[in-house]
C-alpha positions as CSV (number, residue, x, y, z in Angstrom):
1,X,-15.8,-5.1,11.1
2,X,-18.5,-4.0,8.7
3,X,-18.8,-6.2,5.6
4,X,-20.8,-5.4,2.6
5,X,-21.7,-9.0,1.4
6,X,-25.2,-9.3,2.8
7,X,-27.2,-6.3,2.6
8,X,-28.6,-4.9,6.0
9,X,-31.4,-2.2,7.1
10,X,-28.6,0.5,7.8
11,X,-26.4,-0.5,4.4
12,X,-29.5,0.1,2.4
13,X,-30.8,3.3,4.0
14,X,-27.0,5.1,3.6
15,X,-26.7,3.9,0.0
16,X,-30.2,5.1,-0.9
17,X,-29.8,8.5,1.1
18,X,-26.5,8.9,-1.1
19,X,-28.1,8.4,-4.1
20,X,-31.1,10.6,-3.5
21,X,-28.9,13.5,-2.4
22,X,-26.0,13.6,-5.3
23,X,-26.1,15.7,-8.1
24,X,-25.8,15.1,-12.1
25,X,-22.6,14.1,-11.5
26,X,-23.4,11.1,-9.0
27,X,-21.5,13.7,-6.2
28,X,-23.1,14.5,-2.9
29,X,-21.4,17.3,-0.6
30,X,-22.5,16.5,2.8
31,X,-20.6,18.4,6.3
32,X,-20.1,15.6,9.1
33,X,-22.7,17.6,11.2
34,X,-25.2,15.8,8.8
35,X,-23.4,12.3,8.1
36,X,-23.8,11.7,11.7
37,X,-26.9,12.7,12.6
38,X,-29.1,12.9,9.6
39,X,-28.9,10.1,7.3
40,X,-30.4,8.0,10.1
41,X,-31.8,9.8,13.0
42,X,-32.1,7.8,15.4
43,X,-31.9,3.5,16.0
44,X,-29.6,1.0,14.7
45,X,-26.8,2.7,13.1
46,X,-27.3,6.2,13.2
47,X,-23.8,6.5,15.1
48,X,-21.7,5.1,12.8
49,X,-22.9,6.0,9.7
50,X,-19.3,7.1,9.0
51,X,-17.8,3.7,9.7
52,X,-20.5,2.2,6.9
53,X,-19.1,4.9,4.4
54,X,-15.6,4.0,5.4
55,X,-16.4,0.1,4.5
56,X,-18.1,1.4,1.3
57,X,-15.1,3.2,0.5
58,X,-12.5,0.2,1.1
59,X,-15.4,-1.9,-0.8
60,X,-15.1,0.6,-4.1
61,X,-18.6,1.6,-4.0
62,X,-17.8,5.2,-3.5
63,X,-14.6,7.6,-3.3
64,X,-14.2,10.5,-0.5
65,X,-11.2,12.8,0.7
66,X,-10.3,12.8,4.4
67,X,-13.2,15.5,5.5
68,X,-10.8,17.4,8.0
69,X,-9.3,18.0,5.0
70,X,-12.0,19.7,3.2
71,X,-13.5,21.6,5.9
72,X,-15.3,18.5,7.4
73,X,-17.5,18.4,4.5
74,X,-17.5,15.0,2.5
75,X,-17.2,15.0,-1.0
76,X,-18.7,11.4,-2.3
77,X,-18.4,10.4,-5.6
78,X,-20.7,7.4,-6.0
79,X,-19.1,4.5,-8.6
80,X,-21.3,2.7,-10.5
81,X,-20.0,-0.6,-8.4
82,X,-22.8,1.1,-5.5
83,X,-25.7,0.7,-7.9
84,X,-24.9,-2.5,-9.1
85,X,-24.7,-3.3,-5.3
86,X,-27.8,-1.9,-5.1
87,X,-29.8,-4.2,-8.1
88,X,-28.2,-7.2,-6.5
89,X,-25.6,-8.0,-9.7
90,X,-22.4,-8.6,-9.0
């Protein structure tokens, strides 16, 4: 089970990666192709990147249809819960 109390490696690089790639509207459009094997390349975590954004999703940090329902593309919109994650607030 992935929690998102302590802030690891992996949590920080998928959060940043997120917010480095969305738009005006804090909305990144990413296929599953790229989830999986781009946000982290290679090392700890790069296969389940997915399972992280599930754990952000359950946490509220961010909000995403079921991508086999939109073509396998994921359509994230980032809450403003992820950047106060981020800054360490609560």
């Amino acid at each position: 089970m992935i929690t998102l109390e302590r802030k690891t490696d992996v949590q920080m690089r998928i959060a940043m990666w997120l917010i480095k790639h969305a738009d005006y509207n804090d909305t990144v459009r990413v296929h599953t192709k790229t989830v999986e094997r781009e946000i982290i390349p290679d090392g700890k975590g790069c296969l389940s990147v997915s399972r992280y954004l599930r754990a952000m999703r359950q946490q509220g940090l961010i909000d995403y249809e079921d991508p086999r329902k939109t073509g396998h593309i994921y359509i994230i919109d980032l809450k403003p819960k992820l950047f106060d994650w981020i800054k360490g607030e609560k």
